[in-house]
C-alpha positions as CSV (number, residue, x, y, z in Angstrom):
1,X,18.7,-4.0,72.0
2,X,22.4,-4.3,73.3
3,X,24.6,-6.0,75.5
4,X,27.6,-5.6,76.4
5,X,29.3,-8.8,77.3
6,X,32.1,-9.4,79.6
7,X,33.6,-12.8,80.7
8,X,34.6,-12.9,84.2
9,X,35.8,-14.9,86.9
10,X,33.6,-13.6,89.3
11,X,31.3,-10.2,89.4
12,X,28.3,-8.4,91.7
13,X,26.6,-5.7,92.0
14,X,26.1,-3.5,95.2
15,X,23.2,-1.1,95.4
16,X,23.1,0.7,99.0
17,X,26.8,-1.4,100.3
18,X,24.4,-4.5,100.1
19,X,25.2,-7.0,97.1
20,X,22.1,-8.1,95.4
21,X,23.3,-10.2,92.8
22,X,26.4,-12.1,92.3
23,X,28.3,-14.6,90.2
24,X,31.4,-16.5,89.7
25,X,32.5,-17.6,86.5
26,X,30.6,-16.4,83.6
27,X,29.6,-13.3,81.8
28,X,29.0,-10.0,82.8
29,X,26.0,-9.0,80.8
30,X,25.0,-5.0,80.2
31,X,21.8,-4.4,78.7
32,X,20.6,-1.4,77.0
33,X,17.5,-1.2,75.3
34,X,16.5,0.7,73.0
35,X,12.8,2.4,71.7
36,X,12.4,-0.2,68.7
37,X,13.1,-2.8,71.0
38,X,10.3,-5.4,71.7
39,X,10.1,-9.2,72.8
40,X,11.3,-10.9,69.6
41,X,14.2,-8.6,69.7
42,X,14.9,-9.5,73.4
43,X,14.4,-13.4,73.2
44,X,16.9,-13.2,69.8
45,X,19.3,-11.2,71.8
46,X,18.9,-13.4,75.2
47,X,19.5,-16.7,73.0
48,X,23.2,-14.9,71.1
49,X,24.0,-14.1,74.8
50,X,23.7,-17.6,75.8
51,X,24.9,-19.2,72.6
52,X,28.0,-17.0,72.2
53,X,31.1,-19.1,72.2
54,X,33.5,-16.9,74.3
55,X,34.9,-19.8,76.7
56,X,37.9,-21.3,75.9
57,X,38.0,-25.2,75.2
58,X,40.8,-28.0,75.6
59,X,43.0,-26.4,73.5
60,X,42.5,-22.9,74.3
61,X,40.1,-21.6,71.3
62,X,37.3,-20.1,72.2
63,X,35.1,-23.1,71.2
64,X,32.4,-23.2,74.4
65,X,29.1,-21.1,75.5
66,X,28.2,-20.3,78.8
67,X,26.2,-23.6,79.3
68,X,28.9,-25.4,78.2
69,X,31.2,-23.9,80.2
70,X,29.3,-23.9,83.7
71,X,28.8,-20.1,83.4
72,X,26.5,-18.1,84.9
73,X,25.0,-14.8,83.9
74,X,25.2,-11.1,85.6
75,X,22.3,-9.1,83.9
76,X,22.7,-5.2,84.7
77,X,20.5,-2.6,83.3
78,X,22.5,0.3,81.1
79,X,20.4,3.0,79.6
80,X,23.9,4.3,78.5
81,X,24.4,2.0,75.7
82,X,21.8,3.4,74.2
83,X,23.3,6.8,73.8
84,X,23.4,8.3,70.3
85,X,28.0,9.8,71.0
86,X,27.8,11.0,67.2
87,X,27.9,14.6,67.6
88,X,29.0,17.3,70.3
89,X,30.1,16.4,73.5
90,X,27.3,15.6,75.3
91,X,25.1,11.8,74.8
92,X,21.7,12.1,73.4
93,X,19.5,9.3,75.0
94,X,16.6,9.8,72.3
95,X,17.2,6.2,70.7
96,X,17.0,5.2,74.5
97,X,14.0,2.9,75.4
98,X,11.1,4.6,77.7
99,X,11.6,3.7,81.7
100,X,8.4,1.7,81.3
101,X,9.7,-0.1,78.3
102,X,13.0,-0.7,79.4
103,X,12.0,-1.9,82.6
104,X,10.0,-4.9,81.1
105,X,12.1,-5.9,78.3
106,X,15.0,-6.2,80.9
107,X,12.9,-8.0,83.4
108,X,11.9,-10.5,80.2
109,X,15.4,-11.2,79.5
110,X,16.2,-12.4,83.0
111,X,13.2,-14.6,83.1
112,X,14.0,-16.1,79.8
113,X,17.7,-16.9,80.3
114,X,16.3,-18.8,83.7
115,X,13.9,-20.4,81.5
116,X,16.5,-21.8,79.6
117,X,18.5,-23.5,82.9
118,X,20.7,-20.7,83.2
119,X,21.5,-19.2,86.8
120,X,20.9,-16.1,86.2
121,X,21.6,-12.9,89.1
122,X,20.6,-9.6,88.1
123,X,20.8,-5.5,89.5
124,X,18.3,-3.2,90.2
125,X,16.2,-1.3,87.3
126,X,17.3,2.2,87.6
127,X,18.9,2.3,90.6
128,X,22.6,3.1,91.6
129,X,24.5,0.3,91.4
130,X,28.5,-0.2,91.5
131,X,29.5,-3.5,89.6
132,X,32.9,-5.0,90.6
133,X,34.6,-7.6,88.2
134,X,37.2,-9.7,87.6
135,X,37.7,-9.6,84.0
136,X,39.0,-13.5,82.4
137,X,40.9,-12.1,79.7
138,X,39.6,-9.9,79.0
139,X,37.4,-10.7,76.6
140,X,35.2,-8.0,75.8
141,X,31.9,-8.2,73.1
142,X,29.1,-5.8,72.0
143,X,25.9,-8.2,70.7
144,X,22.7,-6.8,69.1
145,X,19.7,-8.0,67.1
């Protein structure tokens, strides 16, 4: 499992020129998920997400997780990150979690970041979204369990 995290100022997500999720400060998360990917995996991955100290503190350092912060969480769904880039010229999606799969395990990590007090907004499983972003930073990670 994977996500991408990027701190932000603000972000959404349109699907269809309607915005169905939105945020202002916080992180950006993209999640990829991949066929060896189960709920442990997910819960271990959710909780780095959450934990990760990307926000800056008193003196600048990046001392602070989103909690601590006031942050919110963005959760998009990216089959992408998945991709196997090794060879050719062309992505292989074969590490790339099943639909079904995906689907849940991404649904499970939204509901367990709410769990844990966190606002979380989300996109649409498989649909075609455009995500706008203001990047704070930026400050750019790639997480996985």
């Amino acid at each position: 499992m994977i996500a991408l995290i990027q701190r932000v100022k603000q972000a959404k997500v349109d699907v269809d020129g309607e915005t169905i999720g939105a945020i202002d400060k916080g992180l950006l998360v993209l999640l990829g998920v991949e066929r060896e990917d189960d709920t442990a995996k997910m819960e271990r991955l959710a909780t780095k997400v959450m934990s990760y100290r990307v926000f800056s503190d008193e003196n600048g350092k990046m001392n602070l997780n989103l909690q601590q912060a006031g942050g919110s969480l963005l959760v998009v769904s990216q089959f992408t990150l998945a991709a196997d880039t090794g060879r050719g010229l062309r992505p292989s999606f074969s590490g790339a979690a099943t639909p079904d799969l995906a689907r849940v395990l991404y649904e499970e990590f939204i509901a367990f970041c709410q769990s844990k007090g966190v606002t979380t907004q989300s996109g649409e499983f498989a649909a075609d979204m455009q995500v706008s972003l203001v990047n704070d930073g930026p400050v750019t990670f790639n997480l996985t369990v």
